[in-house]
N, CA, C and O atoms as a MOPAC input file, in Angstrom:
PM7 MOZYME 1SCF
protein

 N      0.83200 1    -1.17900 1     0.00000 1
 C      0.00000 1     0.00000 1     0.00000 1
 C      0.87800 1     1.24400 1     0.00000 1
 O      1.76000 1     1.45900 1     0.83100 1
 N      0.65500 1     1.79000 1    -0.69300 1
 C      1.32700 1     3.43100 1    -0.78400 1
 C      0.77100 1     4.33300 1     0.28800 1
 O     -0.35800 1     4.48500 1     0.75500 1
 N      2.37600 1     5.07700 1     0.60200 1
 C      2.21400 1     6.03500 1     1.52300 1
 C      1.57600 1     7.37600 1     1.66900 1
 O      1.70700 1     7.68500 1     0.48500 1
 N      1.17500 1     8.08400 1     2.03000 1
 C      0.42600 1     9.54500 1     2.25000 1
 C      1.44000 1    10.17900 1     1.36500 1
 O      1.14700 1    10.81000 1     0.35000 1
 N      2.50500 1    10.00200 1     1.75100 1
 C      3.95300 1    11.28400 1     1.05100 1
 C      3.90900 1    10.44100 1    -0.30300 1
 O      4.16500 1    11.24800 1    -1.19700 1
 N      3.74700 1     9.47300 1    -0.72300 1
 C      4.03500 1     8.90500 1    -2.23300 1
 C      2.72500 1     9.75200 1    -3.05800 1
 O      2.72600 1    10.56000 1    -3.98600 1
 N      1.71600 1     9.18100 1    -2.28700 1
 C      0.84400 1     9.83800 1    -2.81400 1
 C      0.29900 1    11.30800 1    -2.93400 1
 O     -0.52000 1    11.55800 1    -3.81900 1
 N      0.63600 1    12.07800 1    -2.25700 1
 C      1.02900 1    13.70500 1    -2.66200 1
 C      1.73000 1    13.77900 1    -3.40700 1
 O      1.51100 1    14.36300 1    -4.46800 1
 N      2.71000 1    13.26700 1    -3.13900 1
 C      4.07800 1    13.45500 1    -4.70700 1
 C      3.71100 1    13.24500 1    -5.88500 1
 O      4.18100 1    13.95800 1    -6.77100 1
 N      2.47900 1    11.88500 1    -6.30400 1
 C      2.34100 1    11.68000 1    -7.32900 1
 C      1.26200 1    13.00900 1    -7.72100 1
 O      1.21900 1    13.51500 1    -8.84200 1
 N      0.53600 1    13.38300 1    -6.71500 1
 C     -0.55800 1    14.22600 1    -7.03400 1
 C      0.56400 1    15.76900 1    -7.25300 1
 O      0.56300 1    16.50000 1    -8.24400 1
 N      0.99600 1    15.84500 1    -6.63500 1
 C      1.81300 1    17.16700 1    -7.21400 1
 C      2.06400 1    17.24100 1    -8.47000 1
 O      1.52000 1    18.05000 1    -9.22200 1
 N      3.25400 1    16.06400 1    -8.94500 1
 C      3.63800 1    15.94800 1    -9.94100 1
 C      2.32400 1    16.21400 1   -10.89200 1
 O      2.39200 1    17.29100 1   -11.48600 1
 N      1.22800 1    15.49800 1   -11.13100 1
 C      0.14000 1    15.45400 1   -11.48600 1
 C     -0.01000 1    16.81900 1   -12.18200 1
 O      0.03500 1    17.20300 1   -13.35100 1
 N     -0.22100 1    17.43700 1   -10.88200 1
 C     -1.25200 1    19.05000 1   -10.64800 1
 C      0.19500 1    19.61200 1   -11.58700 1
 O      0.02700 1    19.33500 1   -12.77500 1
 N      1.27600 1    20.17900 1   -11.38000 1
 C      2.48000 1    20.75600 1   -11.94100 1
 C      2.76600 1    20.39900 1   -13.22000 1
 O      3.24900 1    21.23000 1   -13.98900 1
 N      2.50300 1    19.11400 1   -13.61300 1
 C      2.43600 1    18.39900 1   -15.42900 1
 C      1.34300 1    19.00900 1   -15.84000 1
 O      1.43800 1    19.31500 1   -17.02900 1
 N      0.26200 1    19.33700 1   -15.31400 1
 C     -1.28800 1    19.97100 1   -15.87100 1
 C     -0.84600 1    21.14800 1   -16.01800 1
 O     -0.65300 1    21.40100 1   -17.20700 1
 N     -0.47100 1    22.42600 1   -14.95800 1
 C     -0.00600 1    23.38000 1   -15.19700 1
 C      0.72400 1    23.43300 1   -16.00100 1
 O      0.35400 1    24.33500 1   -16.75300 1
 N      1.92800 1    22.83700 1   -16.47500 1
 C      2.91700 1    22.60200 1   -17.52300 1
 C      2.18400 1    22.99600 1   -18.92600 1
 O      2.40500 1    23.98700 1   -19.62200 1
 N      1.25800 1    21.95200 1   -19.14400 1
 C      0.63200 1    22.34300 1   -20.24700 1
 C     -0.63500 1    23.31700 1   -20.44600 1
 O     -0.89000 1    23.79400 1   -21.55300 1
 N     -1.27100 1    23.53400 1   -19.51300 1
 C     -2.08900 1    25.23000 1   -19.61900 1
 C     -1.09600 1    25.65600 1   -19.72600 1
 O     -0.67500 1    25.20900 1   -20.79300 1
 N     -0.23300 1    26.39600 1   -19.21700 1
 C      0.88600 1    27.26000 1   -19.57800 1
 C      1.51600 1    27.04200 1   -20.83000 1
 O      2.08300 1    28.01800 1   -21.32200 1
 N      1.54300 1    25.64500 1   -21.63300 1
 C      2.27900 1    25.76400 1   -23.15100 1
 C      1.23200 1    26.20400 1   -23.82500 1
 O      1.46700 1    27.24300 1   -24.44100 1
 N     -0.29100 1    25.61000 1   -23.97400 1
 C     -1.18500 1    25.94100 1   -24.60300 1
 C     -1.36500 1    27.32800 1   -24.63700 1
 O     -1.87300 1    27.85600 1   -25.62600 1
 N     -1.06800 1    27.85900 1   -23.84000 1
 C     -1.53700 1    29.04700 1   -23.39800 1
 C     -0.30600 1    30.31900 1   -24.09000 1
 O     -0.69400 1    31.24800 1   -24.79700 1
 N      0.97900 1    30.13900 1   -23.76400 1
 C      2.00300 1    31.03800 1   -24.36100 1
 C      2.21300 1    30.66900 1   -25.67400 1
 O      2.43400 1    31.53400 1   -26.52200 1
 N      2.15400 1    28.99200 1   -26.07100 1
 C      2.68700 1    28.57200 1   -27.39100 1
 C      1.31200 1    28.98900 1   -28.78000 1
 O      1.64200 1    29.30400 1   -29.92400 1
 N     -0.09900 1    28.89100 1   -28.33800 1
 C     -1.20800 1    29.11300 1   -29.33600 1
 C     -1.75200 1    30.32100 1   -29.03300 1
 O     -1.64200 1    31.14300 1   -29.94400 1
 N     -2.49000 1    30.82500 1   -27.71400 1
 C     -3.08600 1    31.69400 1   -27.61000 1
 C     -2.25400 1    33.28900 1   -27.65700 1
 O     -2.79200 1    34.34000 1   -28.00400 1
 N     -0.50700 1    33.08700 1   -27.11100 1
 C     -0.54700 1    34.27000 1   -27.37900 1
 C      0.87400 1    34.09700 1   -28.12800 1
 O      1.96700 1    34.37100 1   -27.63100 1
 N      0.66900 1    33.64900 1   -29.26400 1
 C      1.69100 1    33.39600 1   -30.48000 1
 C      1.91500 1    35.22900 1   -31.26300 1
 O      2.95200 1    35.65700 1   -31.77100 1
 N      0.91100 1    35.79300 1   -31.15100 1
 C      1.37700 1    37.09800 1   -32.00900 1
 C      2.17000 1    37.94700 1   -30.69700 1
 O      2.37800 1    39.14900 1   -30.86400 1
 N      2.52800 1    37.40400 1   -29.62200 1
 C      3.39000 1    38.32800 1   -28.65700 1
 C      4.67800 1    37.98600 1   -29.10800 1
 O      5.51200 1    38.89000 1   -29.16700 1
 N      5.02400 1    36.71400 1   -29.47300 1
 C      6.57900 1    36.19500 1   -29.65800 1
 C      6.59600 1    35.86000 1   -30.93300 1
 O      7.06600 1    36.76600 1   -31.62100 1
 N      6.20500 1    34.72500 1   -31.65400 1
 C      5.96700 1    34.48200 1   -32.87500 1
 C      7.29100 1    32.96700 1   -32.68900 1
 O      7.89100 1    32.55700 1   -33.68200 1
 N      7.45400 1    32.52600 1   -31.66900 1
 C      8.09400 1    31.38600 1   -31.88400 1
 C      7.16100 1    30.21500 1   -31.69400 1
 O      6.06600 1    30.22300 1   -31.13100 1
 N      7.85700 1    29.10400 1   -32.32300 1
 C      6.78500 1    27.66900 1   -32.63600 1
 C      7.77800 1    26.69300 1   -31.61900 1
 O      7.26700 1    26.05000 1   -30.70200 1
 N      9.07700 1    26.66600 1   -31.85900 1
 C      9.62300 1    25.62200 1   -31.46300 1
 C     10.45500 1    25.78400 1   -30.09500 1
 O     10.93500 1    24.82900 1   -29.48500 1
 N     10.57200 1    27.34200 1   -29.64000 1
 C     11.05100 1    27.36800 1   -27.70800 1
 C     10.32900 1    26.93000 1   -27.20700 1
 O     10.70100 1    25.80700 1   -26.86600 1
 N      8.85800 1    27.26000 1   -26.72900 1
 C      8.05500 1    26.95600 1   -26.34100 1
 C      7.62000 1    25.90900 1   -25.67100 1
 O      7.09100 1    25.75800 1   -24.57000 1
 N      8.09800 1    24.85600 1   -26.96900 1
 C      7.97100 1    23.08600 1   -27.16400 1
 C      8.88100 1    22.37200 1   -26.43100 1
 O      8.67700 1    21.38400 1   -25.72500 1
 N     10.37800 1    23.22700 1   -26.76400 1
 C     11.49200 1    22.75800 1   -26.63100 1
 C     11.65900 1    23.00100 1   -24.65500 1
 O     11.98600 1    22.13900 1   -23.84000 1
 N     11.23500 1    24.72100 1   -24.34600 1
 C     11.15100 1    24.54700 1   -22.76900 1
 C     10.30000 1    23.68200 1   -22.03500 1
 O     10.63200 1    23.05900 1   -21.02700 1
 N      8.76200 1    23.66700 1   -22.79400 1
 C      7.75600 1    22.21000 1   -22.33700 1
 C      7.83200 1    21.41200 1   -22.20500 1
 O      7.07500 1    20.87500 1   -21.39600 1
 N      8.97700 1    20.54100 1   -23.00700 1
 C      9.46400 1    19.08300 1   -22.76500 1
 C     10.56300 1    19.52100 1   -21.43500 1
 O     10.39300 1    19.06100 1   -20.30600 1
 N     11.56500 1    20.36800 1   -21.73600 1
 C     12.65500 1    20.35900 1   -20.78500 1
 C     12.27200 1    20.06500 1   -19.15200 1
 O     12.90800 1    19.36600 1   -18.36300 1
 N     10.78700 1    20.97500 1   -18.86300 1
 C     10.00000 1    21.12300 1   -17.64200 1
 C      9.58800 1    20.06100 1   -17.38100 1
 O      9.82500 1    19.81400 1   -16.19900 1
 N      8.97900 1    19.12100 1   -17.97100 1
 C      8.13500 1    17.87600 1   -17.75400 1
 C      9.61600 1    16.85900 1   -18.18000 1
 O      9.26900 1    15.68600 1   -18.31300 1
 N     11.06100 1    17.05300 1   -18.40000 1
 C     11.43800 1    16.17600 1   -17.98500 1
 C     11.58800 1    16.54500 1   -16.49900 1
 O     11.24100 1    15.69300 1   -15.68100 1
 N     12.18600 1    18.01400 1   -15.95500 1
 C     12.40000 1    18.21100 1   -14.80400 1
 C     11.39100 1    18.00200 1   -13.34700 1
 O     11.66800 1    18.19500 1   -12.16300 1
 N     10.28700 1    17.58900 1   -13.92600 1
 C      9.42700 1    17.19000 1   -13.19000 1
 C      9.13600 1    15.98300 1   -12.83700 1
 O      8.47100 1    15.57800 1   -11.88300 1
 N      9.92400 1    15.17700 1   -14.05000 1
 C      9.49700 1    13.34400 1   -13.81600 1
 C     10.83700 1    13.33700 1   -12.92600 1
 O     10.81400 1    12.76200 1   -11.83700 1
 N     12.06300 1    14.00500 1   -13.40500 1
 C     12.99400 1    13.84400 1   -12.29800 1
 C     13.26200 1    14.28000 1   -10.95300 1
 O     14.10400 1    13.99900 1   -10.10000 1
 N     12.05100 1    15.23600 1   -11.05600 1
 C     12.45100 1    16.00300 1    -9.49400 1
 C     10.81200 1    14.80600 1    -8.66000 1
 O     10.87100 1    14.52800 1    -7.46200 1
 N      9.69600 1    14.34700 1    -9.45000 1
 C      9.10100 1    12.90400 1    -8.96400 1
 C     10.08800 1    11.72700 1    -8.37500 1
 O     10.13900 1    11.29700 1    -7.22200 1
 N     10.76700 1    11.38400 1    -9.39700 1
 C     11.97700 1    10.13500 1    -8.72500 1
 C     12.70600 1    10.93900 1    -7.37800 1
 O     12.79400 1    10.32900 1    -6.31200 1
 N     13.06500 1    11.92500 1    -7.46800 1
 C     13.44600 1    11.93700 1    -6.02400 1
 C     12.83400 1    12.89300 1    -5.05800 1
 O     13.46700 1    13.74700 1    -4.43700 1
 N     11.58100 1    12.68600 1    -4.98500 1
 C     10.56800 1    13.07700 1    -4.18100 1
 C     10.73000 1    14.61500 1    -4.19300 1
 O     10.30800 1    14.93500 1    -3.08100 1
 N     11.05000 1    15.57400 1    -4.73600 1
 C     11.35700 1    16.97500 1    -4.97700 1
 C      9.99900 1    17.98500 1    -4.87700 1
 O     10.11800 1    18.92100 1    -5.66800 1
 N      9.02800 1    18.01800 1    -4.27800 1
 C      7.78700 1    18.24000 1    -4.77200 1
 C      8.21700 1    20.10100 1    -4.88200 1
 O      7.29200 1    20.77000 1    -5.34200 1
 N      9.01600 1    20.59700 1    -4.64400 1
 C      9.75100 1    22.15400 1    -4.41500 1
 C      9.92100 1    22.47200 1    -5.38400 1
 O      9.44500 1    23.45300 1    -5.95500 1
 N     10.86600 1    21.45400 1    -5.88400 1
 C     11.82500 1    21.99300 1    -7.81300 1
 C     10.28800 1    21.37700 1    -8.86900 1
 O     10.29900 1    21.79800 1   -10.02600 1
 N      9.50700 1    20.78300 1    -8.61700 1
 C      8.31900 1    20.22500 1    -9.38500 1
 C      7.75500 1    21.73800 1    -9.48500 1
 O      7.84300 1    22.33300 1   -10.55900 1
 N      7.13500 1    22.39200 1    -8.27700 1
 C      6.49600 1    24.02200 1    -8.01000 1
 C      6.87900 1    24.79500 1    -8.72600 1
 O      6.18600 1    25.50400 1    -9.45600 1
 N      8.50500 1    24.78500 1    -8.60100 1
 C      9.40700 1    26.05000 1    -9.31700 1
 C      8.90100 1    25.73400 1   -10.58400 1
 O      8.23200 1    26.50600 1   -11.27100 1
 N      9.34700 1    24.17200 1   -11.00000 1
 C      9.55300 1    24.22400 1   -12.53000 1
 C      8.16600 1    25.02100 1   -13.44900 1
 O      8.21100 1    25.70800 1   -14.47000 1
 N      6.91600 1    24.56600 1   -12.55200 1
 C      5.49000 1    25.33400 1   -13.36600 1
 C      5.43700 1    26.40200 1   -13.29000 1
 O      5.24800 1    27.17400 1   -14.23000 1
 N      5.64200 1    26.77200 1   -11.79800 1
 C      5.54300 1    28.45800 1   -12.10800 1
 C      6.09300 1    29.46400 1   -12.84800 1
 O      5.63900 1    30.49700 1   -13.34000 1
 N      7.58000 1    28.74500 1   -12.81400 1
 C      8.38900 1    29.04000 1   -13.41800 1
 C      8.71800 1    29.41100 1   -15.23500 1
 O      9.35200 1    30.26900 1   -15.85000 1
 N      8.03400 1    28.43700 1   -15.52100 1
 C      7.55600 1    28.81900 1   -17.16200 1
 C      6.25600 1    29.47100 1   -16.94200 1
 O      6.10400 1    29.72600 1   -15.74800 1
 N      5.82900 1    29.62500 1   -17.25900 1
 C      4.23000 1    30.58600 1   -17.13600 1
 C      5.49200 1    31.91600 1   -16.89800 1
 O      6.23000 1    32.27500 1   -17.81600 1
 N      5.53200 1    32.50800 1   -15.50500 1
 C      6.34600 1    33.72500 1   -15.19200 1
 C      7.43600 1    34.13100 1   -16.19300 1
 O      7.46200 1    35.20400 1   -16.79700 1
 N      8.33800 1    33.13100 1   -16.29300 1
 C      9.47900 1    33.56200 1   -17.00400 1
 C      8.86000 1    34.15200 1   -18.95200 1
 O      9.27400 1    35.05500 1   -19.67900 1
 N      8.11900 1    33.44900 1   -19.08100 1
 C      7.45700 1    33.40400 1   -20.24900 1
 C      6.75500 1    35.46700 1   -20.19900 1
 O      6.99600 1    36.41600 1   -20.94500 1
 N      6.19400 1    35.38200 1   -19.39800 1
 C      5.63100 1    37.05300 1   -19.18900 1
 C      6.83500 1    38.02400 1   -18.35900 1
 O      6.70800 1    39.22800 1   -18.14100 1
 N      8.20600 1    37.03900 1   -17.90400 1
 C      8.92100 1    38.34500 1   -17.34600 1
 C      9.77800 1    38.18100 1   -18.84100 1
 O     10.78600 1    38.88700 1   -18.80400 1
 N      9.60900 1    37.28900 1   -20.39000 1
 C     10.51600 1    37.59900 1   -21.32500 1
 C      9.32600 1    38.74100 1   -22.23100 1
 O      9.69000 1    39.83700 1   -22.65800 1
 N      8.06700 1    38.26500 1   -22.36800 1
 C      7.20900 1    39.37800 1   -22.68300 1
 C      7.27000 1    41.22500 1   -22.38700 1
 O      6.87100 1    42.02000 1   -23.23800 1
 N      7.75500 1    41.58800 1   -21.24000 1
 C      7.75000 1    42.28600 1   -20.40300 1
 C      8.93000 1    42.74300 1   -20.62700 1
 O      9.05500 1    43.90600 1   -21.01100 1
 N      9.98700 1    41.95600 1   -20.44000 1
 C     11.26300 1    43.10200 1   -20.56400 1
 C     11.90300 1    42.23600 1   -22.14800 1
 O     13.01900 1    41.71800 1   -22.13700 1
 N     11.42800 1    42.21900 1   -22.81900 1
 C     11.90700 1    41.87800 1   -24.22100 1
 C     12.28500 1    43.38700 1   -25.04400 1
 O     11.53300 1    44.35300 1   -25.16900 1
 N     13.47200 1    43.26300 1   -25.46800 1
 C     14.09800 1    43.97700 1   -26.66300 1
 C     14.46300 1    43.71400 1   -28.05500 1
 O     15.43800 1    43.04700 1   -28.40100 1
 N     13.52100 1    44.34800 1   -28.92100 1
 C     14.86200 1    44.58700 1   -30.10900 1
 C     15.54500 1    44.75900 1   -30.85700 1
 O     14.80900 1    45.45200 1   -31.56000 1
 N     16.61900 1    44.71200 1   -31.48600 1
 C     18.01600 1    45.23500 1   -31.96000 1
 C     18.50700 1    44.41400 1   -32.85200 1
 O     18.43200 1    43.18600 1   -32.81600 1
 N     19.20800 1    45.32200 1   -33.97100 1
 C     19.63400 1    44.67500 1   -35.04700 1
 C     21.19600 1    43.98900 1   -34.81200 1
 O     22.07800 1    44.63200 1   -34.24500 1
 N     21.38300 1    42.78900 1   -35.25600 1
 C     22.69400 1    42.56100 1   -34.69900 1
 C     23.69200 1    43.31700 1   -35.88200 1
 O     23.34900 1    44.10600 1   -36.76200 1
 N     25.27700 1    42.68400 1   -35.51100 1
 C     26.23800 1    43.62100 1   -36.84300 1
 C     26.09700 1    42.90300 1   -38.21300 1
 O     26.70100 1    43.39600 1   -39.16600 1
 N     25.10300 1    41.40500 1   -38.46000 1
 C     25.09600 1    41.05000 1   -39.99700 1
 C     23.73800 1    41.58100 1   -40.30700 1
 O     23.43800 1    41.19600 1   -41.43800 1
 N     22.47300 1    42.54500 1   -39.60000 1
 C     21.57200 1    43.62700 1   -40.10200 1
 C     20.36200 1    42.42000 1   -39.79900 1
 O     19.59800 1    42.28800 1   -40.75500 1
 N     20.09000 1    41.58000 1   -38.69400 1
 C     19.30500 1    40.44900 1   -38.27000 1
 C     18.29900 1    41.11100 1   -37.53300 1
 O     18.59300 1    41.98500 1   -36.71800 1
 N     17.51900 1    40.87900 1   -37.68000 1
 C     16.45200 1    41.97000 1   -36.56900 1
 C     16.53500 1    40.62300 1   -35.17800 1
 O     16.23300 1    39.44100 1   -35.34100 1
 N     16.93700 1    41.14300 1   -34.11100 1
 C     16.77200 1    40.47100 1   -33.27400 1
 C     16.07200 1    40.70600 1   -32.13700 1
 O     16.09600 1    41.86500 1   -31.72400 1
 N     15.26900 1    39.65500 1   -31.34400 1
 C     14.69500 1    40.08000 1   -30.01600 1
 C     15.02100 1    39.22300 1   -28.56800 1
 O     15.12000 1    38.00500 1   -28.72300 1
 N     15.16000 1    39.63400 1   -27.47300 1
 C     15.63300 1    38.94400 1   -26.33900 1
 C     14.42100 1    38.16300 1   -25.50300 1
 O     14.43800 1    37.55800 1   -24.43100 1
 N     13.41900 1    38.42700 1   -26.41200 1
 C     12.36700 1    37.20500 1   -25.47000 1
 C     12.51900 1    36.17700 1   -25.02900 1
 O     12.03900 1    35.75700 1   -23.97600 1
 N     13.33100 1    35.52500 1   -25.89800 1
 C     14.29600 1    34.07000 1   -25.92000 1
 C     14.83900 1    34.04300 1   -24.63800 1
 O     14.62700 1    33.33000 1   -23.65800 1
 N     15.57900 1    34.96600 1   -24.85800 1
 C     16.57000 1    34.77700 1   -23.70100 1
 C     16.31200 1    34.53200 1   -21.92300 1
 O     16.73100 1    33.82100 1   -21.00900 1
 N     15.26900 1    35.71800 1   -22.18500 1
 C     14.31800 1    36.05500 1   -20.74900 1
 C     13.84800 1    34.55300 1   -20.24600 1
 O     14.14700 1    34.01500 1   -19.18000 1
 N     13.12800 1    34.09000 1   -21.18300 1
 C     11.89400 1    32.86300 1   -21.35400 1
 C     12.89500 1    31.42400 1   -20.83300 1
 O     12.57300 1    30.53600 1   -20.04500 1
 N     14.41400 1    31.63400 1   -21.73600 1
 C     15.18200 1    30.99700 1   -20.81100 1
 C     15.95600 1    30.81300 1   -20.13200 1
 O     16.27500 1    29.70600 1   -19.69800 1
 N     16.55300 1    32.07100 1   -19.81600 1
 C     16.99500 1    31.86700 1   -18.02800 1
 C     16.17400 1    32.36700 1   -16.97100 1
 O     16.61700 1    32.57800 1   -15.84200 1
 N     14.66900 1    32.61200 1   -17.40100 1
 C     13.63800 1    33.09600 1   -16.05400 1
 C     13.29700 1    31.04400 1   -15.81200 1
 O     12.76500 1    30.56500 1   -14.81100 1
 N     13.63700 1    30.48900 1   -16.65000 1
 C     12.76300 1    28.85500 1   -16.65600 1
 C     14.04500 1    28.71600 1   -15.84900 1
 O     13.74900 1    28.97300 1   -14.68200 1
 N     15.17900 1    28.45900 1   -15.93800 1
 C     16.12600 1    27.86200 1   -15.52100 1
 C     16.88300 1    27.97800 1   -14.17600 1
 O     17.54200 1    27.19100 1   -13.49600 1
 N     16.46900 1    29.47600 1   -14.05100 1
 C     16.57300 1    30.34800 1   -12.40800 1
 C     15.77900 1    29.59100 1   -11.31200 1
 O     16.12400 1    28.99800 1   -10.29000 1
 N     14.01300 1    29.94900 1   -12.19100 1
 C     13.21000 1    29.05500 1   -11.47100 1
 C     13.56800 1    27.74400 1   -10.77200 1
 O     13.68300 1    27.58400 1    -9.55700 1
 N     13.71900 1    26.86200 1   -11.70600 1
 C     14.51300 1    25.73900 1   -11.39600 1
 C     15.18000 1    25.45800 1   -10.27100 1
 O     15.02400 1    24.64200 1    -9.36300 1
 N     16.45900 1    26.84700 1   -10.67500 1
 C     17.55300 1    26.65200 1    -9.47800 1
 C     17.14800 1    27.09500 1    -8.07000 1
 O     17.64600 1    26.53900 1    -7.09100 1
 N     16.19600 1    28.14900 1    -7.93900 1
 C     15.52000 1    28.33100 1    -6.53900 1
 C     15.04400 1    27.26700 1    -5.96700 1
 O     15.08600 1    27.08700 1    -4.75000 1
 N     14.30000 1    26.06600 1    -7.20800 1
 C     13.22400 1    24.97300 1    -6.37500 1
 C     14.26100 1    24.15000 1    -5.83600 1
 O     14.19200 1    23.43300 1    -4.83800 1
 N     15.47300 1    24.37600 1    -6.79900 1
 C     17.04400 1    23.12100 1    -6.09600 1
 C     17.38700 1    23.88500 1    -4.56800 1
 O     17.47600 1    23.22700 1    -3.53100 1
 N     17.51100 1    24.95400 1    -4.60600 1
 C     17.79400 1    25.66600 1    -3.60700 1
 C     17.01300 1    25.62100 1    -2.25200 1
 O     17.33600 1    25.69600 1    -1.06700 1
 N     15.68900 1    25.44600 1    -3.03500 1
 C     14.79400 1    25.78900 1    -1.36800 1
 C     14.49700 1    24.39300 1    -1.03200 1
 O     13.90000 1    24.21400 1     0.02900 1
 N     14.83600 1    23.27000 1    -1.81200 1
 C     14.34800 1    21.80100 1    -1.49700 1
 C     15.72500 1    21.58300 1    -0.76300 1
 O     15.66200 1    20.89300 1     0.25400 1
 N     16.61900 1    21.93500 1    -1.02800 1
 C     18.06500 1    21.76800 1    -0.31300 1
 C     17.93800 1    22.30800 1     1.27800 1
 O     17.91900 1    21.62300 1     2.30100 1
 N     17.86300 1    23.68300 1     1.14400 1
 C     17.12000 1    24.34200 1     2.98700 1
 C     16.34500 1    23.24400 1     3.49800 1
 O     16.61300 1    22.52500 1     4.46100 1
 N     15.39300 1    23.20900 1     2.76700 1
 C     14.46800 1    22.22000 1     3.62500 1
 C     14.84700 1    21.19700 1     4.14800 1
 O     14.96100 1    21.05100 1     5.36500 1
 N     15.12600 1    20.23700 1     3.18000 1
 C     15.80100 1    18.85800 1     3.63500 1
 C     17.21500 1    19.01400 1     4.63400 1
 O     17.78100 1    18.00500 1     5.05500 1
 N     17.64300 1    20.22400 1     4.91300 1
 C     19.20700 1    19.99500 1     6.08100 1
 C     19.28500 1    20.88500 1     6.62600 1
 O     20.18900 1    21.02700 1     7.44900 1

């Protein structure tokens, strides 16, 4: 029989994989004319939902939190402070990218961070 703590974990994981994807559906279709990318989006969505099956295997339910909130936010703090600028070969470039991924990856490192406090 499974434990109370197995079974929150799985339900976290659960609830945080659901969020995962409202949040892709949501930045990748509904608000496609803010960014106009097809394949970050996809590419941070998988990255999250691996970081979530791995932060499941070792009971992480902290870095699971970070990882959802974490895209959704980072996604509107690259909206928000996005620039942009032509590079020197005349490329029109913008930093949404960038925001979208190190606000995902920060996230991350706080949920490593605060699951670390906790546990010692």
């Amino acid at each position: 029989m499974e434990s109370n703590k197995t079974k929150r974990s799985i339900w976290t994981a659960i609830i945080t994989a659901f969020f995962m994807c409202i949040g892709f559906v949501i930045c990748r279709y509904f608000l496609f004319d803010l960014h106009g990318m097809k394949e970050l989006p996809f590419v941070l969505f998988i990255f999250g939902i691996i970081v979530i099956c791995t932060a499941y295997i070792f009971n992480s339910k902290r870095i699971m939190i970070c990882t959802a909130i974490g895209y959704i936010l980072s996604f509107f703090m690259g909206v928000l402070f996005q620039a942009d600028w032509i590079d020197s070969h005349g490329i029109a470039m913008n930093s949404l990218w960038i925001w979208f991924v190190l606000g995902m990856i920060t996230f991350i490192i706080i949920g490593v961070i605060w699951e670390f406090i906790n546990n010692f």
